[in-house]
N, C-alpha and C positions, 0 to 999 in steps of 0.2 A: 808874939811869934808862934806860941804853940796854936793859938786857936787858928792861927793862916795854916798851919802846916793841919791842924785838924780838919779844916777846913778842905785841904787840898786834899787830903785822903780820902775826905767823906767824898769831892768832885769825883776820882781816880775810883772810887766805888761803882757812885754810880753812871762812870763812863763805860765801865768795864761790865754794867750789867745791861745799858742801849748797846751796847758792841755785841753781847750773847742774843741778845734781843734779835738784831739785826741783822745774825747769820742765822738763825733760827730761821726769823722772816726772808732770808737769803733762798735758805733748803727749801721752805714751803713755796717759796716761788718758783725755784728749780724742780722740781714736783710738779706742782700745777703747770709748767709751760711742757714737763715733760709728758705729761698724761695727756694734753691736748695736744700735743705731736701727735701722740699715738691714737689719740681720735681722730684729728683731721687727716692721717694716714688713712683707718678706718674710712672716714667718711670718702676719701679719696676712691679707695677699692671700691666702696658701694657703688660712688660716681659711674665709675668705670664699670662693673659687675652690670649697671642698672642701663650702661648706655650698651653694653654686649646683651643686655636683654631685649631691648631695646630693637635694636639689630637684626638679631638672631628670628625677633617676633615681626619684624617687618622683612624682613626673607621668608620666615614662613608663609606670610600673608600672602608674597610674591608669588612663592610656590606653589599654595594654596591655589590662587587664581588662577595659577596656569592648570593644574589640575583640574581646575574645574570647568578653562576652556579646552584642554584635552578630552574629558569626560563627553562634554558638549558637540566635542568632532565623533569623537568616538559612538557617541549615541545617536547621531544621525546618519554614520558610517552602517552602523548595525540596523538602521530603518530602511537604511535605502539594500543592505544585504539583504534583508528579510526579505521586502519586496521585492528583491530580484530574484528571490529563489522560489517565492510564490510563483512570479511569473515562468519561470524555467519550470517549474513543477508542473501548471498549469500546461504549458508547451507539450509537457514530457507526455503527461496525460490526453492531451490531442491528438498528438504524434500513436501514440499505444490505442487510441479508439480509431482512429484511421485506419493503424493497422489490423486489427483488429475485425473492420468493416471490409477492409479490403482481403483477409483470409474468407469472408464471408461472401464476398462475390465469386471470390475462386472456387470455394468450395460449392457452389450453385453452378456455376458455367461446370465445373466434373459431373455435376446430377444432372446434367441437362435431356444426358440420354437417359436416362431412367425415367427420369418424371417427363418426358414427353410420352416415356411408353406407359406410364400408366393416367395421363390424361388418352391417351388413346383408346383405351379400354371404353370407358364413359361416353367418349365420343361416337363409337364403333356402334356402343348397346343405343344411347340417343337413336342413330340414324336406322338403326333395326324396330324397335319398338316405334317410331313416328312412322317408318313404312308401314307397321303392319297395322297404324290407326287408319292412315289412307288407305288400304287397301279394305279394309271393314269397310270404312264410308264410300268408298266408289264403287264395292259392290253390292253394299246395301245388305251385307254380310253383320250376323254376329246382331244383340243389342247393345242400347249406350252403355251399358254396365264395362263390358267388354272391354269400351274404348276407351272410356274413364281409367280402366287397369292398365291400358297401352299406356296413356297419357300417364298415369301415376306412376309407373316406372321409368319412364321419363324425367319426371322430377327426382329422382331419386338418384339415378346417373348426372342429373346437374349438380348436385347437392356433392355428392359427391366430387363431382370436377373442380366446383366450388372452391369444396376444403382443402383438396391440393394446391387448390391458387393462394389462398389464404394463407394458409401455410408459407409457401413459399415468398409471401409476402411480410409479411409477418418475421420470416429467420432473416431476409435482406437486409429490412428495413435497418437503423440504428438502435441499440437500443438504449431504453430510457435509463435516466439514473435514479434508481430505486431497487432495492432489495424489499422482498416478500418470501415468506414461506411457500418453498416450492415443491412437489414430489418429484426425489429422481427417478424412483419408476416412472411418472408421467414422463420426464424428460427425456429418457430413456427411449423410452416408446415411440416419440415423435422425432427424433432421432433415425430411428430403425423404419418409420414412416418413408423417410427420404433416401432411405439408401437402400431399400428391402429390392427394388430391380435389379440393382448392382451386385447385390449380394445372392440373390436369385440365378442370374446368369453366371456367378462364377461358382454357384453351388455350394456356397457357406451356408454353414448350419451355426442360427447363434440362438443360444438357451439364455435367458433371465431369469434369478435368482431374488428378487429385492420386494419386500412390501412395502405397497406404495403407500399405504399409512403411516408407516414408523419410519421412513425411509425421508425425512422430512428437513428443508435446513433451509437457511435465509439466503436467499440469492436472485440472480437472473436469469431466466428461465431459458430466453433463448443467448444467454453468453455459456449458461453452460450444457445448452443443445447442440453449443458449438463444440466444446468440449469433446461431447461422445462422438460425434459427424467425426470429429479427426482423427479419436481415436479407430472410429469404424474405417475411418479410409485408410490408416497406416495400416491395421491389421489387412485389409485387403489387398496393399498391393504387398505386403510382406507376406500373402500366402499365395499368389500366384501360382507357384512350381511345389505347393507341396500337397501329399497326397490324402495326409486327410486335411479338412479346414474347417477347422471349429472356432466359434467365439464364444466365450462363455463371458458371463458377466455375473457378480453376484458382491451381495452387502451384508455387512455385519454393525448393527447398530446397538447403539449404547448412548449411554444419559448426554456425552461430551462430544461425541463424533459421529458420523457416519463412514463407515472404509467400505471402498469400492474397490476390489478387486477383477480388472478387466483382462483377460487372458486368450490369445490367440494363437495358433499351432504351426504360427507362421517359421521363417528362413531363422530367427531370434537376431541379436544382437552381436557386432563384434565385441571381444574384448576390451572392455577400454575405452569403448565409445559410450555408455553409460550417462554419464554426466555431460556428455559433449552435445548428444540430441538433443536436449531441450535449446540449447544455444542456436541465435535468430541465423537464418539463414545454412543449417547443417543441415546435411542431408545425405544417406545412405545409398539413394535410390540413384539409377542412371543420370548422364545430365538429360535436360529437356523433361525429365519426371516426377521436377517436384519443386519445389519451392524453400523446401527448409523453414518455410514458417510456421505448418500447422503445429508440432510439438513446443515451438516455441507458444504462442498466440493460448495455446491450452494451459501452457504452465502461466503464462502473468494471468490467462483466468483464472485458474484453480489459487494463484496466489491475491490475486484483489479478493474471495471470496474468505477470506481467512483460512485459507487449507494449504494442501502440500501433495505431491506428486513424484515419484520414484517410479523407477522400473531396476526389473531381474529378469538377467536374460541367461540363458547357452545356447550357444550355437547350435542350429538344427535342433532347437528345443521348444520355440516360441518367446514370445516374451509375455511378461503379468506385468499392470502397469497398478502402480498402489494408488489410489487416493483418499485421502483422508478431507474429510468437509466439518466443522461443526451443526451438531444437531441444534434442534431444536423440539421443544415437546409434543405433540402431535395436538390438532385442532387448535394452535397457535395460529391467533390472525393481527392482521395490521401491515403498514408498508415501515419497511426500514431504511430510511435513505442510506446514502453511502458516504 
């Protein structure tokens, strides 16, 4: 009987130490399923995290593309913009040499009376010196030497008629697109060429002030012959009624500019209209007297050449018109396009 009941003790031992065993083994499994929750939780969020990534990076891409055919509208919007303001530009620049060409017919139909009177001269002396070669050889008067000198002055009155034609061929015509170093004393001068009967009969007295070596700057020679012809004709009908009439003209040169200073003792300027006369179609003068374009047509030239143009006026004072050209250094050659 003791060794059953020892027996059964030693069982109840070790039943009682599989039982600690097995709640032991109990906790470590409740452990382990509980740490793998809290993984596959984890792994749940990544799931989820990885497919908002997912998402998020296939939106972008979406976005992406469209940006990129946005970009692509965009960049052909800007091609064909370009292109359209090339061509407007283009336009704007035809439009400005038309008008331009067409100040330059105007201002030739005003010289018409002038330079018919001074092809007259030429023609006058021709038909004098030819008579008086005929008249030597039908009287058997005088020797060849004589008639040769008839005849040689002759050519000299063509030559001259010539040059006027030229000339005025020459300011008509269009001019080309090229910039060269030009003297504005030359320019000046041929200028004053075209208006010297006009200014003649109205009894202006104009003085130049400028060397025409250092007086030197890149440009067009007859755009900006055209230039001084407008300013010569404003100063002339702005002195009409006054009783002295002087034009002075004169320059001051330096490394970066050349300044023209052109000054007339004409009616001057109102108040206030200052800035207003260079704008296309203004005009001070009666109607039927003027066009409003020459002060315009002179400022886009003086402004395509790289310069600038102002006036200072008082009433009954005249007006001085500024212009400023960039220099250039003397016996400078070459053509400069534009």
């Amino acid at each position: 009987m003791l060794h059953i009941m020892g027996d059964l003790n030693e069982s109840n031992k070790r039943l009682t130490s599989h039982r600690k065993a097995m709640l032991h083994i109990l906790a470590d499994y409740e452990q382990d399923r509980r740490r793998l929750a809290r993984q596959t939780e984890r792994l749940d969020n990544s799931r989820r995290a990885l497919l908002h990534i997912l998402q998020d990076s296939h939106k972008d891409k979406l976005r992406l593309e469209a940006s990129r055919k946005a970009m692509i509208h965009i960049m052909g919007d800007l091609r064909e913009t370009t292109a359209e303001m090339q061509r407007r530009e283009q336009e704007l620049r035809d439009k400005q040499e038309q008008l331009v060409q067409a100040g330059k017919l105007a201002t030739l139909g005003a010289l018409t009376t002038g330079v018919a009177h001074e092809l007259n001269n030429p023609l006058n002396n021709i038909g004098l010196f030819v008579g008086n070669a005929i008249d030597l050889l039908e009287l058997g008067a005088g020797g060849k030497e004589q008639i040769v000198v008839e005849l040689r002055r002759v050519m000299q009155q063509v030559y001259k008629a010539t040059e006027i034609i030229s000339h005025l061929r020459m300011f008509g015509r269009a001019a080309p697109f090229s910039r060269e170093p030009v003297s504005l004393r030359q320019v000046i001068d041929q200028a004053l060429s075209l208006m010297q009967e006009q200014l003649r009969l109205r009894e202006i007295e104009v003085t130049v002030d400028l060397d025409p070596e250092k007086a030197v700057v890149v440009g067009n020679a007859i755009q900006l012959e055209q230039v001084f012809i407008n300013l010569l004709t404003n100063a002339r009908d702005a002195m009409a009624n006054s009783r002295r009439k002087e034009i002075r003209i004169s320059g001051l040169v330096s490394s970066a500019a050349v300044d023209i200073e052109f000054v007339d003792t004409g009616h001057g300027i109102p108040p206030g209209l200052e800035r207003r006369i260079f704008d296309p179609f203004f005009t001070t003068k009666e109607v039927g007297k003027g066009t409003g374009l020459g002060l315009s047509i002179t400022y886009g030239i003086v402004k395509e050449h790289g310069g600038t143009i102002s006036v200072v006026s008082r009433p009954d004072e005249g007006a001085t018109f500024l212009i400023r050209l960039p220099s250039i250094p003397p016996n400078t050659t070459g053509i400069y396009p534009i």
